[in-house]
Residue, then its C-alpha position, 0 to 999 in steps of 0.5 A: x814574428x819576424x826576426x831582426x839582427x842589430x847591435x846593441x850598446x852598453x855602457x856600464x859606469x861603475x861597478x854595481x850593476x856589472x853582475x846583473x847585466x851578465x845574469x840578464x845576457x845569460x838569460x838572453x843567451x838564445x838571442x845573442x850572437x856575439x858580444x865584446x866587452x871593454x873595460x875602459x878603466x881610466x874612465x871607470x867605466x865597461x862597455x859592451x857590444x852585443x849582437x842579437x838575432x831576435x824578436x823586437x819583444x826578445x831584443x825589447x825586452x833584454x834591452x828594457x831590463x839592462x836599461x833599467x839598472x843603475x848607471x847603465x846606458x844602453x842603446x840598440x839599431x836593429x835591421x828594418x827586416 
């Protein structure tokens, strides 16, 4: 399978799921080439920029997990290649 580079965001509002996002970027560590967090708290909320290099199943599924939590935003934009 080909392997993609992209991008993806994440906006965490609140405090409740903080540590399971980074439990599941841990979990991904293999994919992830880079990564920038924002504590923005005037708007009480975290936002995070992940860069990967993966399978769109690898990317897919960190993306699904993280999505799958409360108050948590995520999107990604993967290379076509």
């Amino acid at each position: 399978m080909n392997k993609r580079i992209g991008v993806v965001a994440i906006i965490i509002e609140g405090k409740e799921s903080i540590q399971e996002v980074n439990r599941l970027l841990s979990e991904f560590a293999e994919i992830i080439v880079g990564r920038m967090g924002l504590p923005y708290k005037e708007k009480k909320v975290n936002i995070l920029s992940i860069i990967v290099d993966g399978t769109t199943d690898e990317i897919g599924s960190l993306t699904g997990k993280i999505g799958g939590l409360k108050d948590v935003l995520v999107k990604s934009a993967l290379t076509k290649k």
